[in-house]
Short mmCIF file of the C-alpha atoms (twelve columns), coordinates in Angstrom:
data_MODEL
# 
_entry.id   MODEL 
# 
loop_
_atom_site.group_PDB 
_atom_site.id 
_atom_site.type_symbol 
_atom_site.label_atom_id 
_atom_site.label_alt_id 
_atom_site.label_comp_id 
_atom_site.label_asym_id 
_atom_site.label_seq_id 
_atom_site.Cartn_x 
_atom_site.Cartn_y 
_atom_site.Cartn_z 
_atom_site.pdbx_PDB_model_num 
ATOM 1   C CA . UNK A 1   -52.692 -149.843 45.060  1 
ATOM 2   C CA . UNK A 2   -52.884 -150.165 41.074  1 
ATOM 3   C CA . UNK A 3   -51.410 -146.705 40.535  1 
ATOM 4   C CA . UNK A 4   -47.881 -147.913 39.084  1 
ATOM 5   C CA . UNK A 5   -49.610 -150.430 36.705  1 
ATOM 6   C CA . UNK A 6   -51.919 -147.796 35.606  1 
ATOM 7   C CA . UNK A 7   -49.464 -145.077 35.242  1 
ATOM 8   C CA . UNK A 8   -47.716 -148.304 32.519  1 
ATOM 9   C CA . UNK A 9   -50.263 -150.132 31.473  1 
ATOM 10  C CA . UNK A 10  -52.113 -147.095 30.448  1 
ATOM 11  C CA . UNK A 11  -49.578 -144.558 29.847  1 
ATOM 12  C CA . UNK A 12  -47.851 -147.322 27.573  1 
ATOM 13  C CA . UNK A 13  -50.508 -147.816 25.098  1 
ATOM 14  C CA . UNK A 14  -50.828 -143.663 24.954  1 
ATOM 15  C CA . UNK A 15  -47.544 -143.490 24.286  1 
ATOM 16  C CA . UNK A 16  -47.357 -146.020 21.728  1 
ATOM 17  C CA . UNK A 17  -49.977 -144.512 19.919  1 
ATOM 18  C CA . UNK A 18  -49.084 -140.649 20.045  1 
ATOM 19  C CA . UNK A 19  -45.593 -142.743 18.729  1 
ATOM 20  C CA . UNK A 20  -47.344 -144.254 16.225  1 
ATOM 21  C CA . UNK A 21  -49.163 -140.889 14.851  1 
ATOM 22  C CA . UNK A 22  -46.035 -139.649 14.833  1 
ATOM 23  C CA . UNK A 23  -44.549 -142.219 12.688  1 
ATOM 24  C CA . UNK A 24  -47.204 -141.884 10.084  1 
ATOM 25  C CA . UNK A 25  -47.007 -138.410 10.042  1 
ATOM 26  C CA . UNK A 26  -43.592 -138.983 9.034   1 
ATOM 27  C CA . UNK A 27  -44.238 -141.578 6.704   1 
ATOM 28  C CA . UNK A 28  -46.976 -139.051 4.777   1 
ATOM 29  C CA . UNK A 29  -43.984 -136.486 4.516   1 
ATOM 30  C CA . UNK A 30  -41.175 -139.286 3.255   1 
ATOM 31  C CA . UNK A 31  -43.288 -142.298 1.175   1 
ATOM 32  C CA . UNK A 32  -45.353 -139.649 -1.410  1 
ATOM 33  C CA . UNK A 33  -42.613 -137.400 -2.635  1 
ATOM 34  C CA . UNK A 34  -40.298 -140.519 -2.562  1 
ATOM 35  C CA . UNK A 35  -42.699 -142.059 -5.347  1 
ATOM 36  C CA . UNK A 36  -42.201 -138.893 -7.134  1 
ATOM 37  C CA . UNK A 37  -38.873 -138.880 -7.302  1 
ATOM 38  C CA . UNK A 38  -38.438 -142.285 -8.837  1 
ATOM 39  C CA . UNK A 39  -41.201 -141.028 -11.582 1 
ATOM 40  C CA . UNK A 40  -39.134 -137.568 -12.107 1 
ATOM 41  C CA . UNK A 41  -35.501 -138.608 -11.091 1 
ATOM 42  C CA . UNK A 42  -35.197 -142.357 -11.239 1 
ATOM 43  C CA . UNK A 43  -31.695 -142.166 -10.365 1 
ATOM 44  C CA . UNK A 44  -31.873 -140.643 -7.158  1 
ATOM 45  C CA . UNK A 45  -29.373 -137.825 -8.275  1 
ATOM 46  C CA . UNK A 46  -30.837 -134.868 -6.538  1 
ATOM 47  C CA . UNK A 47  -30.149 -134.469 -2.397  1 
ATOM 48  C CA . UNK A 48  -33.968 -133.948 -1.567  1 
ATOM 49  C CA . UNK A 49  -34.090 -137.459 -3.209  1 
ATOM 50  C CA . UNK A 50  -31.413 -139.166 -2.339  1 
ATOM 51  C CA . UNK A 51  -32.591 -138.072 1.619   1 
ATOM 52  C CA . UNK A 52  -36.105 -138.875 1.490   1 
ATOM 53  C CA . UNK A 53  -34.323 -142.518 0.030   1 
ATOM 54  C CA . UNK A 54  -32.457 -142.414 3.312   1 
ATOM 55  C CA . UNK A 55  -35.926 -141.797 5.705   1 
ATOM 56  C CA . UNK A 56  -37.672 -144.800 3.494   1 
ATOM 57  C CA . UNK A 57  -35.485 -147.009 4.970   1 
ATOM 58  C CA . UNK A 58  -35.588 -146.202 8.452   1 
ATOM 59  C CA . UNK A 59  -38.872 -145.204 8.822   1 
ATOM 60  C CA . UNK A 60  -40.550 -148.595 7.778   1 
ATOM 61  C CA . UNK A 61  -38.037 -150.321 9.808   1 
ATOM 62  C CA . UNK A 62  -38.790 -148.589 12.822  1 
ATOM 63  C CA . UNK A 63  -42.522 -148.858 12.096  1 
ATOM 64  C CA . UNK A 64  -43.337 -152.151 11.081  1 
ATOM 65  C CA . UNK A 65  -42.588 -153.935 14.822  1 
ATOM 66  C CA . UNK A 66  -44.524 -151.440 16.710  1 
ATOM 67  C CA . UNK A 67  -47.270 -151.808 14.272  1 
ATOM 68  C CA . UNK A 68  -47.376 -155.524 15.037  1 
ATOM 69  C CA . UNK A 69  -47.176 -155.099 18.464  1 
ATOM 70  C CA . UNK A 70  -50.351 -153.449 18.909  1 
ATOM 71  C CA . UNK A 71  -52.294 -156.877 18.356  1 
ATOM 72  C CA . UNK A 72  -50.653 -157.614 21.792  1 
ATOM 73  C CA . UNK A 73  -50.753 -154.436 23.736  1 
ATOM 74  C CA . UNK A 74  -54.570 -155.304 24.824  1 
ATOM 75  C CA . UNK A 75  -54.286 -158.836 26.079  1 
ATOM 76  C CA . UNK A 76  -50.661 -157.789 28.038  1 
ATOM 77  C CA . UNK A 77  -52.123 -154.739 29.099  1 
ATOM 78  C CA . UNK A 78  -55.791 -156.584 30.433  1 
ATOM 79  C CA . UNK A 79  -53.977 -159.148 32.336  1 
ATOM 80  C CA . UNK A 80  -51.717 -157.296 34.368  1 
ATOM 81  C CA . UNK A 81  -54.422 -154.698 35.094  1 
ATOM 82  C CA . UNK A 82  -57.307 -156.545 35.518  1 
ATOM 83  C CA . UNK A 83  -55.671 -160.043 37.555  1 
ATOM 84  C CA . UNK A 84  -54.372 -157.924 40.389  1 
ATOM 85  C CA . UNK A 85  -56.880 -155.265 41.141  1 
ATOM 86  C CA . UNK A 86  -59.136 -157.309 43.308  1 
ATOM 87  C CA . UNK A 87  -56.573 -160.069 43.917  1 
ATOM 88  C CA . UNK A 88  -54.056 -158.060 45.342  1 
ATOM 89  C CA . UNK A 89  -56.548 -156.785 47.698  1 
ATOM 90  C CA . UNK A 90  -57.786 -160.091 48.861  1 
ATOM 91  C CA . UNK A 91  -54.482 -161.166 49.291  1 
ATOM 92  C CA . UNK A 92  -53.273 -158.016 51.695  1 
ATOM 93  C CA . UNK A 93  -56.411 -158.348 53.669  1 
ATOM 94  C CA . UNK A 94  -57.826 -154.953 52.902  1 
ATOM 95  C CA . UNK A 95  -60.899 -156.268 50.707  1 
ATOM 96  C CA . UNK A 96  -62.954 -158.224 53.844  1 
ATOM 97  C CA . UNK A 97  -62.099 -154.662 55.819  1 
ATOM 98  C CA . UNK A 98  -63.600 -152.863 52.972  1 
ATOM 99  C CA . UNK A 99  -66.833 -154.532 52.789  1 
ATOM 100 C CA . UNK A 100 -67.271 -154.075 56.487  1 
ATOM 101 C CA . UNK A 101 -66.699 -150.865 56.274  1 
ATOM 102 C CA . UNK A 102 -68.927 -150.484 52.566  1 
ATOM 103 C CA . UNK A 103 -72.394 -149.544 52.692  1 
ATOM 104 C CA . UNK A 104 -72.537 -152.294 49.224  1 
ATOM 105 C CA . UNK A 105 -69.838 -154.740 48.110  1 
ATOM 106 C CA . UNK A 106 -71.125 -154.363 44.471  1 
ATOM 107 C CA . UNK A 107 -70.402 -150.404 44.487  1 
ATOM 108 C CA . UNK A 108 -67.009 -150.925 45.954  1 
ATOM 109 C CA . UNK A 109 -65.926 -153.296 42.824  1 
ATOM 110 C CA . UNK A 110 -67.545 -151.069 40.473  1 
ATOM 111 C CA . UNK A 111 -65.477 -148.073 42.370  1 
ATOM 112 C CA . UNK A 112 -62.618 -149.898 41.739  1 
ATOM 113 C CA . UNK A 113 -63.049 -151.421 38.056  1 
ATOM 114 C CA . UNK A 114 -65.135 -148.937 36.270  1 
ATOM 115 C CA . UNK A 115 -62.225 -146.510 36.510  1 
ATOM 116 C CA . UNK A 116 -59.500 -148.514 35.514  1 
ATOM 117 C CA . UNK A 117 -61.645 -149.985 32.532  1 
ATOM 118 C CA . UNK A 118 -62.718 -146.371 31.206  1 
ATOM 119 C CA . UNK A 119 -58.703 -145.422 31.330  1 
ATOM 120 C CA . UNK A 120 -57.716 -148.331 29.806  1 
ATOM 121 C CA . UNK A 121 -60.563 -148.068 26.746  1 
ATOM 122 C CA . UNK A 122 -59.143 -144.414 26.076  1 
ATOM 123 C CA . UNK A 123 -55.738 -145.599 25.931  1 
ATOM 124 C CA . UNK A 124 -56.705 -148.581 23.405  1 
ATOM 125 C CA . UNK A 125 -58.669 -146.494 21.313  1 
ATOM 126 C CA . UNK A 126 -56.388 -144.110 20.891  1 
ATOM 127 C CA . UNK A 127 -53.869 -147.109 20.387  1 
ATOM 128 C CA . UNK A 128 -56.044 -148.322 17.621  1 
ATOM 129 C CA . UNK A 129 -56.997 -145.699 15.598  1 
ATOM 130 C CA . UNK A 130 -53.412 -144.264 15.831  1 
ATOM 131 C CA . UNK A 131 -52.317 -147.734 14.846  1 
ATOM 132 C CA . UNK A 132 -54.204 -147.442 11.367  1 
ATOM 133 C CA . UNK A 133 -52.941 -144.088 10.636  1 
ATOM 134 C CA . UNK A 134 -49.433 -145.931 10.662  1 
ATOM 135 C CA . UNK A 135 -50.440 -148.984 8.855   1 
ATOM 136 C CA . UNK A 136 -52.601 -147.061 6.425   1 
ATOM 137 C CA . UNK A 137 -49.377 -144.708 5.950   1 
ATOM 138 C CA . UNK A 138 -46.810 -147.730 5.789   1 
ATOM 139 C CA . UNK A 139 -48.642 -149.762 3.111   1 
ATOM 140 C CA . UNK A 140 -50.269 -147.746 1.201   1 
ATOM 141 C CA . UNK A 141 -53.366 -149.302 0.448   1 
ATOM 142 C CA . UNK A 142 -56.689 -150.297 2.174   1 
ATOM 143 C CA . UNK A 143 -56.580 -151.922 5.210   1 
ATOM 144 C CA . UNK A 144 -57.900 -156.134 5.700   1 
ATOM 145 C CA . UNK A 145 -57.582 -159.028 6.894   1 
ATOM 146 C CA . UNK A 146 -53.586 -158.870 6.877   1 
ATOM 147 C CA . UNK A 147 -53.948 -156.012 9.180   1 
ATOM 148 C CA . UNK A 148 -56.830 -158.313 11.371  1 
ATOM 149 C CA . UNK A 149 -57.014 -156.995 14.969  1 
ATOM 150 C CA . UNK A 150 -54.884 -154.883 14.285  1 
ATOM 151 C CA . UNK A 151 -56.737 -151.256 14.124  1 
ATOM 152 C CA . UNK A 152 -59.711 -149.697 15.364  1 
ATOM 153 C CA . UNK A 153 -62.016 -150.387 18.425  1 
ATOM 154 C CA . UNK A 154 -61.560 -153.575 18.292  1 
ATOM 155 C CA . UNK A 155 -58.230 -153.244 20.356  1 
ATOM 156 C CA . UNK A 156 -60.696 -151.709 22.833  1 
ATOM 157 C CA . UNK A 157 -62.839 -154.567 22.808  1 
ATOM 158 C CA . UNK A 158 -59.914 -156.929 23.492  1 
ATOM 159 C CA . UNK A 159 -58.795 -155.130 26.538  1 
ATOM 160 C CA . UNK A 160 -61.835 -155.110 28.050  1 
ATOM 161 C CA . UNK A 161 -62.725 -158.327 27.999  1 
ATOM 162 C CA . UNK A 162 -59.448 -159.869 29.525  1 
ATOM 163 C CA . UNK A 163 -59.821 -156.853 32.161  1 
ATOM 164 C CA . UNK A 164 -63.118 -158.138 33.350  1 
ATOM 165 C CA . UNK A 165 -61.703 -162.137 32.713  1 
ATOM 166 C CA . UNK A 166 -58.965 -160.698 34.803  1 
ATOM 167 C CA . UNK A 167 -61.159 -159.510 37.881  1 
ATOM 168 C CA . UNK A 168 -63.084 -162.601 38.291  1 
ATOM 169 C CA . UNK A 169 -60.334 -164.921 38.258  1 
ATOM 170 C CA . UNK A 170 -58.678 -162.458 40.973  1 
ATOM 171 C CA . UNK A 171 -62.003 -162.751 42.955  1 
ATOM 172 C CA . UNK A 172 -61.866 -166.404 43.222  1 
ATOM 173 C CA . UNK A 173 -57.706 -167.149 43.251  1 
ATOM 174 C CA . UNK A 174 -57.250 -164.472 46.030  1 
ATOM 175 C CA . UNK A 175 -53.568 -164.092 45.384  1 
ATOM 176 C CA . UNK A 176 -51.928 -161.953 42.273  1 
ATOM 177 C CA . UNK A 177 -49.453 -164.550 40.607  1 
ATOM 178 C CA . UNK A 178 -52.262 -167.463 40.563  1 
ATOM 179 C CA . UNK A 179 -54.753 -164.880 39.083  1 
ATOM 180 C CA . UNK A 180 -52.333 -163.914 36.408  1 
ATOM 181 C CA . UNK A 181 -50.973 -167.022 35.289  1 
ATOM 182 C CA . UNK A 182 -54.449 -168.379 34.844  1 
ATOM 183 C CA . UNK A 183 -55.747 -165.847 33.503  1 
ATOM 184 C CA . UNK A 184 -53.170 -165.892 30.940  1 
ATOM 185 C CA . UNK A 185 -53.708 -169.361 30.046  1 
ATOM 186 C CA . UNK A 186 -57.454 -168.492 30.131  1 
ATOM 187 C CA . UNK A 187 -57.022 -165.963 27.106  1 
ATOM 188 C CA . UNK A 188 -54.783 -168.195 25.242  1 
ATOM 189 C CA . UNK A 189 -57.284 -170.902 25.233  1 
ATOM 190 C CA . UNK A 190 -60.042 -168.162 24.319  1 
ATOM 191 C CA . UNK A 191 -57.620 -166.736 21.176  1 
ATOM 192 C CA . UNK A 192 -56.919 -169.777 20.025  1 
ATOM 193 C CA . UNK A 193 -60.980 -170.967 19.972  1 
ATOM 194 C CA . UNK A 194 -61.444 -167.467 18.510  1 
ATOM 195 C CA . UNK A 195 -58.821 -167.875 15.860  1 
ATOM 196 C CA . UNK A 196 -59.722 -171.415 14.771  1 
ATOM 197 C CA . UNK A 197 -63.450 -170.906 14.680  1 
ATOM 198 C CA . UNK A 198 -63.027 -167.544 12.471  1 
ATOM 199 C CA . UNK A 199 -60.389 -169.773 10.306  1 
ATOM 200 C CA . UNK A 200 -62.927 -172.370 9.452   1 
ATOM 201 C CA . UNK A 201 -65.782 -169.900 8.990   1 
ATOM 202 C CA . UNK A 202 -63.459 -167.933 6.316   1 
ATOM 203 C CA . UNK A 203 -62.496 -170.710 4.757   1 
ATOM 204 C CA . UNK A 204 -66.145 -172.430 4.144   1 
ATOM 205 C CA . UNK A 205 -66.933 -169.032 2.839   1 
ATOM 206 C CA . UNK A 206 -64.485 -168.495 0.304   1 
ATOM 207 C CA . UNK A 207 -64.759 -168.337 -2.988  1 
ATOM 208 C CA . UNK A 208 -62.846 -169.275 -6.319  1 
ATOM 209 C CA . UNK A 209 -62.203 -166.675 -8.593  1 
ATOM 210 C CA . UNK A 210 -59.805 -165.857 -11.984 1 
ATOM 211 C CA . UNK A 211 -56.931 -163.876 -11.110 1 
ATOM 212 C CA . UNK A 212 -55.604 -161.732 -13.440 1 
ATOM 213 C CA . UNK A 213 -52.509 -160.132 -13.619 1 
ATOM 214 C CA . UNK A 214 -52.255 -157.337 -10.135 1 
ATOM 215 C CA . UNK A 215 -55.105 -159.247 -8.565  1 
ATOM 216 C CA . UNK A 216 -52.345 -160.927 -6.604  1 
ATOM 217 C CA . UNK A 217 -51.511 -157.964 -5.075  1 
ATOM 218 C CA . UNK A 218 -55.370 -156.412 -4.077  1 
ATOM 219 C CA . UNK A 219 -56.491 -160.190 -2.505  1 
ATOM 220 C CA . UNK A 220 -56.454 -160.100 1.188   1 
ATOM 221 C CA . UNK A 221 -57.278 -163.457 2.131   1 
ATOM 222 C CA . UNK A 222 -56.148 -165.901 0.040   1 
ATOM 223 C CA . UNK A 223 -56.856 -170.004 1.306   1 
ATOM 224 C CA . UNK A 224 -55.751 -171.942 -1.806  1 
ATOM 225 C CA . UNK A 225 -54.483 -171.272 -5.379  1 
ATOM 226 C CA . UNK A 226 -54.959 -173.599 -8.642  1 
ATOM 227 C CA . UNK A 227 -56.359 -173.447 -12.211 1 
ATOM 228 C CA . UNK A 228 -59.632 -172.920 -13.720 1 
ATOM 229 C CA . UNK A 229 -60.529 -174.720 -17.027 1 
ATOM 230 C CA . UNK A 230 -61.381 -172.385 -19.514 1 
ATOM 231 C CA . UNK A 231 -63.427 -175.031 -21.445 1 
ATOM 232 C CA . UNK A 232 -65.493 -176.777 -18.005 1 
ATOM 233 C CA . UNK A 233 -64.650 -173.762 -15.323 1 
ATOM 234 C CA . UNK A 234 -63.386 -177.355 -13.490 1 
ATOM 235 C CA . UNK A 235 -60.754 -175.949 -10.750 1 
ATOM 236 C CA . UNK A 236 -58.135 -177.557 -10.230 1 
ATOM 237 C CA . UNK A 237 -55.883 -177.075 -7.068  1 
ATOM 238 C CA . UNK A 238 -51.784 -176.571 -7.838  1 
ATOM 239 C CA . UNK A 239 -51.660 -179.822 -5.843  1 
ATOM 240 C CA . UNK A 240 -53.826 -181.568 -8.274  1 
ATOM 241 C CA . UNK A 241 -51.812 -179.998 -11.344 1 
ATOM 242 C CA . UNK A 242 -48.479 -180.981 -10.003 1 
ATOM 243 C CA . UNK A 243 -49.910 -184.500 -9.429  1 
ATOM 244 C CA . UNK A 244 -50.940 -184.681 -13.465 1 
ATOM 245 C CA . UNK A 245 -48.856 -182.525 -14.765 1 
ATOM 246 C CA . UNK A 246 -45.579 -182.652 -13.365 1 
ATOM 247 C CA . UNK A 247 -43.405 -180.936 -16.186 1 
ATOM 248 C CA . UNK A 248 -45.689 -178.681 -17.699 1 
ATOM 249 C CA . UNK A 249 -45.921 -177.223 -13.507 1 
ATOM 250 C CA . UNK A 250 -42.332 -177.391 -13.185 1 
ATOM 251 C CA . UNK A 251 -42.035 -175.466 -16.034 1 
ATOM 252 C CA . UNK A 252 -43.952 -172.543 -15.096 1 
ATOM 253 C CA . UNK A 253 -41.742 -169.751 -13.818 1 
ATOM 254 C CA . UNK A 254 -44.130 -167.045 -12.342 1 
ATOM 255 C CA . UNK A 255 -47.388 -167.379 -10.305 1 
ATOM 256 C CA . UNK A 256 -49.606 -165.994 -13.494 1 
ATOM 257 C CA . UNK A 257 -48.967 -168.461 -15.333 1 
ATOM 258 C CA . UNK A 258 -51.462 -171.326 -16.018 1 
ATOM 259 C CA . UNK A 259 -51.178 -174.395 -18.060 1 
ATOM 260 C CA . UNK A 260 -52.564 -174.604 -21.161 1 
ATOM 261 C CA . UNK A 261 -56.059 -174.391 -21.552 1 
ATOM 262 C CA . UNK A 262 -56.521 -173.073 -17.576 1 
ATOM 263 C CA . UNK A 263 -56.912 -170.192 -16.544 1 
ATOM 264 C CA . UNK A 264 -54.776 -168.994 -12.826 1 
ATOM 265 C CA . UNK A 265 -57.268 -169.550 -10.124 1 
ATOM 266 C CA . UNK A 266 -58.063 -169.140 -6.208  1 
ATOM 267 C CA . UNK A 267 -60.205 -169.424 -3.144  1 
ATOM 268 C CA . UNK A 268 -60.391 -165.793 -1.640  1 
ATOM 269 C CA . UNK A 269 -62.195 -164.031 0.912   1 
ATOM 270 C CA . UNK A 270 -63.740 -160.854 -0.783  1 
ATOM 271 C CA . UNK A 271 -62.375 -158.294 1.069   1 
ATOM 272 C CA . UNK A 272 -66.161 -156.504 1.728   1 
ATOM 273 C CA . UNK A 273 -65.939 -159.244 4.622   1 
ATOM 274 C CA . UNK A 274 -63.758 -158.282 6.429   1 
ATOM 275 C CA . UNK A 275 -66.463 -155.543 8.736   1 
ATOM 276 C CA . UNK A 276 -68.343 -158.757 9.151   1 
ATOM 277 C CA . UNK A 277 -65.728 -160.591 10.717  1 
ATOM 278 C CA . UNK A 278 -64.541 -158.071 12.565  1 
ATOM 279 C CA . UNK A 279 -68.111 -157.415 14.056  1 
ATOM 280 C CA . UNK A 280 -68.292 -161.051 14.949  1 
ATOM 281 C CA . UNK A 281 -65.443 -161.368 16.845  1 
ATOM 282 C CA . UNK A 282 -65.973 -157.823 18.621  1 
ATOM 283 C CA . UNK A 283 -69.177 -159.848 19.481  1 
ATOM 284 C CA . UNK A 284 -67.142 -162.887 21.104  1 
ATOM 285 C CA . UNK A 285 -65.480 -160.333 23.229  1 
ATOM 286 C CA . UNK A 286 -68.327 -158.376 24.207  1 
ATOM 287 C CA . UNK A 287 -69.990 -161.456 25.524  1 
ATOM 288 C CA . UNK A 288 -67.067 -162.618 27.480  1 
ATOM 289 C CA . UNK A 289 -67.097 -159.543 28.833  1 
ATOM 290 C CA . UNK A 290 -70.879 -159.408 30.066  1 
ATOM 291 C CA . UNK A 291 -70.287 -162.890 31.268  1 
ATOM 292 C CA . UNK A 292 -67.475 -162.008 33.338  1 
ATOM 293 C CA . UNK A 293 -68.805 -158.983 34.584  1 
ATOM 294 C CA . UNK A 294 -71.809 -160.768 35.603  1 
ATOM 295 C CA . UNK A 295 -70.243 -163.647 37.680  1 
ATOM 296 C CA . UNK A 296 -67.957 -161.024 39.361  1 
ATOM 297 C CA . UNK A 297 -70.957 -159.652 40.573  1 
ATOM 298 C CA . UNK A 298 -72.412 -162.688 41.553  1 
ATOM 299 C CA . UNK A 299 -69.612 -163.761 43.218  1 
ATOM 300 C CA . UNK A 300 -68.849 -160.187 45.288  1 
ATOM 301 C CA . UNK A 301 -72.061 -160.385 46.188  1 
ATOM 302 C CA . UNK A 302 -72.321 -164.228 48.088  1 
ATOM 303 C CA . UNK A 303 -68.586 -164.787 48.866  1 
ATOM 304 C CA . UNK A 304 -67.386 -164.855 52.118  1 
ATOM 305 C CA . UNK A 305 -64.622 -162.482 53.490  1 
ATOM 306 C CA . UNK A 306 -61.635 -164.737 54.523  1 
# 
């Protein structure tokens, strides 16, 4: 009964990712020799140049939505897979036939989600690790917290967990649409408890540091920016400066810059954190997926057929 949304929801993110290898395949061929070229012919004059300036242009272009719309493939794709595929059967009638017919309720669920899940963990890993491939290719530097959720099994992890949030809310709404929409809203709540939690957390764990010049670049996380007295090591936030110094801050014309006697400052995340956060919130997932799982099966197992 699933087979369209499967042949979509799975063949979508498959796609998207044998796109995406493609993409930084290209990007390996056009970015490298294009950085030659502006050490060996700044001006561009030669037609190998001049067409690998062309591709630089596209390519990013074309890359840089489909990169960010990875962090959403899981969540759409878990919803619309894993809402209908016991709600739509409650809702034709065919489940309480089923589990007449079934020699266990339990085994007909797992019959039913176990495939769907295992399909739809292929597609997102593949989806992930193609994903960083194309970011790794488009920016050219290690991957962080900019790129957050963005990559790697965690994708996975993501889709499973709204897939089995999905199947319970099916099992007790009974009817597609219902089980959708709230399990929608469900995962928006759960996001945005994820996201503000792992906020907070970063920010009590930050640190302030001296930035010298190019460190503005390399910092990944970045949750406020001041001075640091050379004399004390006092920091002082660029709130605070432009407060008590009001000309001297106007006055300053590039981010480096400090006032006199302070040294440019700010509260990072080191970017050897990042694993841990992203092991922490692959955590929050797995657990809403155990959870789920194990009220599904609670609730197979007592419900009554209607």
């Amino acid at each position: 009964m699933q087979r369209w949304e499967l042949a979509f929801l799975v063949g979508g993110p498959m796609l998207l990712g044998l796109a995406l290898l493609g993409l930084s395949l290209a990007l390996d061929a056009v970015l490298p020799p294009l950085r030659t070229c502006f050490e060996e012919d700044p001006a561009l004059l030669t037609a190998a140049c001049r067409s690998l300036s062309g591709w630089s242009n596209i390519l990013p272009t074309v890359a840089a939505p489909m990169t960010s719309a990875v962090g959403f493939v899981p969540f759409a794709a878990g919803i619309l897979l894993g809402a209908p595929l016991v709600a739509r059967e409650l809702e034709h009638r065919t489940a309480p036939l089923a589990w007449s017919l079934a020699s266990s309720r339990v085994r007909w669920l797992l019959g039913r989600v176990i495939p769907v899940a295992v399909l739809l963990a292929v597609a997102l890993l593949l989806l992930g690790q193609a994903n960083e491939s194309a970011l790794v290719a488009l920016d050219g530097q290690e991957l962080g917290f900019r790129q957050f959720g963005l990559f790697g099994p965690i994708v996975a992890v993501r889709g499973l967990a709204v897939v089995a949030l999905g199947v319970v809310v099916g099992l007790v709404a009974e009817c597609v649409l219902p089980a959708i929409l709230v399990t929608a809203g469900l995962i928006i709540g759960l996001v945005l408890l994820i996201t503000h939690g792992s906020s907070e957390l970063q920010r009590a764990q930050a640190e302030w540091q001296v930035m010298r010049d190019g460190d503005w670049k390399t910092v990944h996380m970045m949750w406020d920016s001041g001075f640091r007295s050379e004399e004390t090591g006092e920091i002082m936030t660029y709130q605070e400066a432009y407060e008590l110094y009001p000309d001297e801050f106007n006055a300053m014309t590039d981010v480096s810059n400090a006032l006199e006697g302070w040294e440019p400052a700010a509260r990072v995340l080191p970017a050897d954190r990042f694993d841990d956060f992203v092991l922490m919130e692959s955590g929050v997932y797995v657990l809403v997926f155990l959870l789920a799982g194990l009220v599904t099966l609670v609730v197979v197992r007592v419900r009554r057929p209607a």
